[in-house]
N, C-alpha and C positions, 0 to 999 in steps of 0.2 A: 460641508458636504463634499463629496467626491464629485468627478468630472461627469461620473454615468448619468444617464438619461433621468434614471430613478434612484431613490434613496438606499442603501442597500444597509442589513442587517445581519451579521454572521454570530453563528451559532453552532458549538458544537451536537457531533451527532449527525444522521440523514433525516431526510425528509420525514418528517409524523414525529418526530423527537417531543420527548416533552417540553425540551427546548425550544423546537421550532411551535408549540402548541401557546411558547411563553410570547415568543414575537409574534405571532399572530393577535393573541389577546392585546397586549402593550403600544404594537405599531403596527396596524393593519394594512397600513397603508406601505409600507417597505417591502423589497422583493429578500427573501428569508434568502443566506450564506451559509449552505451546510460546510463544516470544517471537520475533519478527523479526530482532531484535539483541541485541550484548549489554547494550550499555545496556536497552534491553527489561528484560531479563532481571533486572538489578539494580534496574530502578524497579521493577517486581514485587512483588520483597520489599519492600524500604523502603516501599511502597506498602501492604501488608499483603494483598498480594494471592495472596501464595506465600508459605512458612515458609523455606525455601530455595533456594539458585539452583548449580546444577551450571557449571559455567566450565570451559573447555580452556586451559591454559595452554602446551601445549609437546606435539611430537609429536616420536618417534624419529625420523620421515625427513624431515621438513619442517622442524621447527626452533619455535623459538618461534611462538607464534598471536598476529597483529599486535593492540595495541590493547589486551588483556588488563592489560601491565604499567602502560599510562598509567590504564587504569579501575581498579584496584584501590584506589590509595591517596586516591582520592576517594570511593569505593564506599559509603562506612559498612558494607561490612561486613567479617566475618571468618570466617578460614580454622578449619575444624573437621574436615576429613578430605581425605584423596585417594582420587583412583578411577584406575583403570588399566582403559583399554577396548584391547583386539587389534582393531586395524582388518582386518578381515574384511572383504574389496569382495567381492560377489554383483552377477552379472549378470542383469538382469530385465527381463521384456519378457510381451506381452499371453497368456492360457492358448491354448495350440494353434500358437503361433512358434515358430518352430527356431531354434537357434547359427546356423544359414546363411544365415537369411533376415533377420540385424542387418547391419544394415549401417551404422550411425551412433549412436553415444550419449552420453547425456548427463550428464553431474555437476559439482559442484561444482569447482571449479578447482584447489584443490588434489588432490582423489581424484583428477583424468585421469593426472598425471604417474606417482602412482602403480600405474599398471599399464599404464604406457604400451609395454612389452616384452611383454603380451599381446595389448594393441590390438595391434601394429604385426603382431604373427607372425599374427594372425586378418583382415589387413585392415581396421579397424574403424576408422571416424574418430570422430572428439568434439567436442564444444561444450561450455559453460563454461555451467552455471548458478548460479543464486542460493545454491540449498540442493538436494544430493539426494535426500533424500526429499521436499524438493517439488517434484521432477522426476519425481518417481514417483508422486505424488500429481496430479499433471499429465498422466502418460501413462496412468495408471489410468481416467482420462474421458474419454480421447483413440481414436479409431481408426488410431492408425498401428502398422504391424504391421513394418513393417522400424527401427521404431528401438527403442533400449533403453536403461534408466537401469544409471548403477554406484550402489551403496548397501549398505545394510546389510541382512543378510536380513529382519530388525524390519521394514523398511521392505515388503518386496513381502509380509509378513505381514498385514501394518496394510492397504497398498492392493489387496490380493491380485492381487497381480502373480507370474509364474510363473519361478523361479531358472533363468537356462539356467546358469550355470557360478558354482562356487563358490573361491573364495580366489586368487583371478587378482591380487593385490599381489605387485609386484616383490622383495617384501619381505619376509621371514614374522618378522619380527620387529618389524614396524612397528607402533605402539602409542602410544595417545595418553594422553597425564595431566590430569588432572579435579581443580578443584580443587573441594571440597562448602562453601558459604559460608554462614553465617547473621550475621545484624543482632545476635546475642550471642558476647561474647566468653568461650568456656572456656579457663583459664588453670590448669584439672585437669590433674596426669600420669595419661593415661590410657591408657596402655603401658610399656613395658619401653623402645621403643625411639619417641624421640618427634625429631620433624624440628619446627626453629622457622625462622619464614618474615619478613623483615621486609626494608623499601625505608628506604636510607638516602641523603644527600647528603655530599660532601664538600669542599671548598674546592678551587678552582682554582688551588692550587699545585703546584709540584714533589714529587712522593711522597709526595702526601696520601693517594694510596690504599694504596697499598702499606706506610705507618705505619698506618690504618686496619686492615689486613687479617693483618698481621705478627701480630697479638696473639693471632690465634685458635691459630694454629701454635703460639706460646708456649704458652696453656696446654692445650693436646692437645685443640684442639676444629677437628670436621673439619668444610669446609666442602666441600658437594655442590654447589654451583651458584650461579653470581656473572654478573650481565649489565646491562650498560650501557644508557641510552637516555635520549636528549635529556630536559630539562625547562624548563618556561616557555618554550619558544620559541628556546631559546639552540641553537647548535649547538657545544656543548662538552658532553662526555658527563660530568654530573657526579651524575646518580641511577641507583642499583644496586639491583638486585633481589637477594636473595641466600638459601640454606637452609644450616643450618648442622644439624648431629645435638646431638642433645640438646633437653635444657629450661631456663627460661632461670633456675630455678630448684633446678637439680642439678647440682650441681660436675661438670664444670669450668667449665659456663658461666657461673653468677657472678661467675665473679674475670674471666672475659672482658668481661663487661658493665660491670664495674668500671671495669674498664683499658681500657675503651675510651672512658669516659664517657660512656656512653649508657645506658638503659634501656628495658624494653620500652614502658613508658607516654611515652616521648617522641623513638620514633623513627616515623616517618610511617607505619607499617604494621605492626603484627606478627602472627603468629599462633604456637602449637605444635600438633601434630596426628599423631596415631597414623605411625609411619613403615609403608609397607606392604613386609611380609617379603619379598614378591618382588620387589622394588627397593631391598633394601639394597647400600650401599657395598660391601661384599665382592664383592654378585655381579655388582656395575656394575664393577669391576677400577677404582674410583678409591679404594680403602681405603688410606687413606696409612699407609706401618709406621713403628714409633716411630722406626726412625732418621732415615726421610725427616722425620718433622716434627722432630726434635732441628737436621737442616743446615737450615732450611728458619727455625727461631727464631734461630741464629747468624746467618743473614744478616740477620733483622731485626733482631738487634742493632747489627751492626755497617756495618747502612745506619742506623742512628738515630745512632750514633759519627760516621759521617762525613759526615753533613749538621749535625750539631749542629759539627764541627771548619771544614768550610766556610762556615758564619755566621761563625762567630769570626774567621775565616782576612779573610772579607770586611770584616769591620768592623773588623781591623786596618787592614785595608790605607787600608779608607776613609778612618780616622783621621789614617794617616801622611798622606794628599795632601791634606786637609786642613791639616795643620801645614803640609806644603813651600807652600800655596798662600797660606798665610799669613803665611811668612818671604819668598819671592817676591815676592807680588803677584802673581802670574799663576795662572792657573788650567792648571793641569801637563794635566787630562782631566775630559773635561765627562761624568758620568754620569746615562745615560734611565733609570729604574727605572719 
């Protein structure tokens, strides 16, 4: 922990962020670190300005949160828990406006899309800001009475702004994930059911990944989530983000980490972290049954048979045109590799 009085928690976004809705839920007990950015938000801690930093890594209807997966493995820090916030959009506007007298509002870019089938049936238009709740933070010192922010209720809490309609996402199961990060690394099992989180690289050959990836299948270790995205500048996608269940230190995943030749201390990122019961495998319907992963290890076997029979097969071959090219003199076929 830091020197301050009290524990501190940075977060990008202001005040009523969905972010700061996430350290609320997660560490109630810390005084929330609004930051600009995310970088913001990790110089903080490393700064010793915050003890930890709340991060959105991935939302149910929008997809991965840009930028996240490139800051992480530079971060210094590491992953210690997950949060799970229900994006709840609340519409908000000044005490004494009506639903009838909005007529244009405002959020964050990604929130519009999200209820863009209530805009549209209410007539409502929108514009794209920074941050919603500092949109709302914005309209709170503002006298305009026909517009209105979308946000989190937190947020017309915080600027006491007045909710005209509540849960208007196209979505009701739309929900963002949180990663909880601190500057130390716990490598405790500190659950039953532990998710480990780590960014790895692979060589830019033919089914390096898929020989990478083959092993976990082999020994019954299930992988939730694998994603690509450029590194160094290259546009060949050769760094993965990936969660796998378990620890990296409870069978099965040793003999994985084994056979994969890696470990946690020398892959670019790792962490393990309590898995949260309401986002387990089973009841995300990606829980693979032991048969699937039983065809799932034969294939990986028998793509590593027959990439290991097509080396051979080639450097026969190269061998033979070789010799003819040598009883010859002539060069039978000019090979580029």
């Amino acid at each position: 922990m830091t020197s301050k009085t009290a524990p501190r928690i940075a977060f990008q976004g202001a005040l009523g962020a969905y972010s700061h809705e996430a350290c609320l839920q997660a560490r109630p007990d810390m005084i929330p670190v609004p930051c600009m950015t995310f970088e913001g938000v990790i110089r903080a801690v490393r700064e010793g300005r915050a003890d930890l930093a709340m991060l959105p890594v991935e939302n149910s209807t929008y997809g991965r949160v840009a930028d996240i997966h490139r800051l992480l493995p530079q971060s210094g820090l590491r992953i210690i828990a997950e949060a799970f916030v229900r994006v709840r959009i609340s519409l908000m506007a000044h005490d004494g406006v009506k639903l009838e007298d909005i007529k244009h509002v405002r959020a964050h870019m990604v929130l519009i899309p999200q209820a863009r089938s209530w805009l549209d049936a209410h007539g409502i238009t929108s514009e794209a800001a920074a941050d919603s709740a500092g949109a709302a933070a914005d309209l709170a010192v503002s006298e305009e009475r026909d517009i209105g922010v979308l946000a989190s209720e937190v947020a017309a809490d915080i600027h006491g702004l007045k909710v005209l309609a509540r849960d208007i996402e196209d979505l009701d199961h739309n929900t963002t994930r949180f990663l909880l990060m601190s500057p130390e690394l716990d490598q405790t099992r500190r659950a039953e059911n532990m998710l480990t989180t780590f960014v790895f690289q692979v060589r830019n050959i033919p089914a390096a990944l898929y020989k990478a990836m083959g092993g976990f299948a082999t020994n019954g270790v299930n992988m939730t989530k694998l994603e690509s995205y450029m590194a160094g500048g290259s546009f060949t996608a050769t760094q993965f983000y990936a969660d796998i269940e378990g620890h990296p230190k409870t069978p099965p995943s040793p003999a994985r980490w084994r056979s994969w030749r890696i470990s946690p201390t020398s892959s670019i990122f790792w962490a393990s972290t309590p898995r949260t019961p309401t986002v387990t495998a089973s009841k995300c319907g990606n829980h693979r049954k032991p048969l699937a992963g039983f065809v799932v290890a034969v294939f990986h076997v028998l793509g590593i048979v027959a990439d290991t029979f097509l080396e051979l097969l080639g450097q026969r071959i190269l061998g033979q045109l070789q010799r003819l090219h040598q009883q010859t003199g002539r060069q039978v076929l000019r090979l580029e590799l």
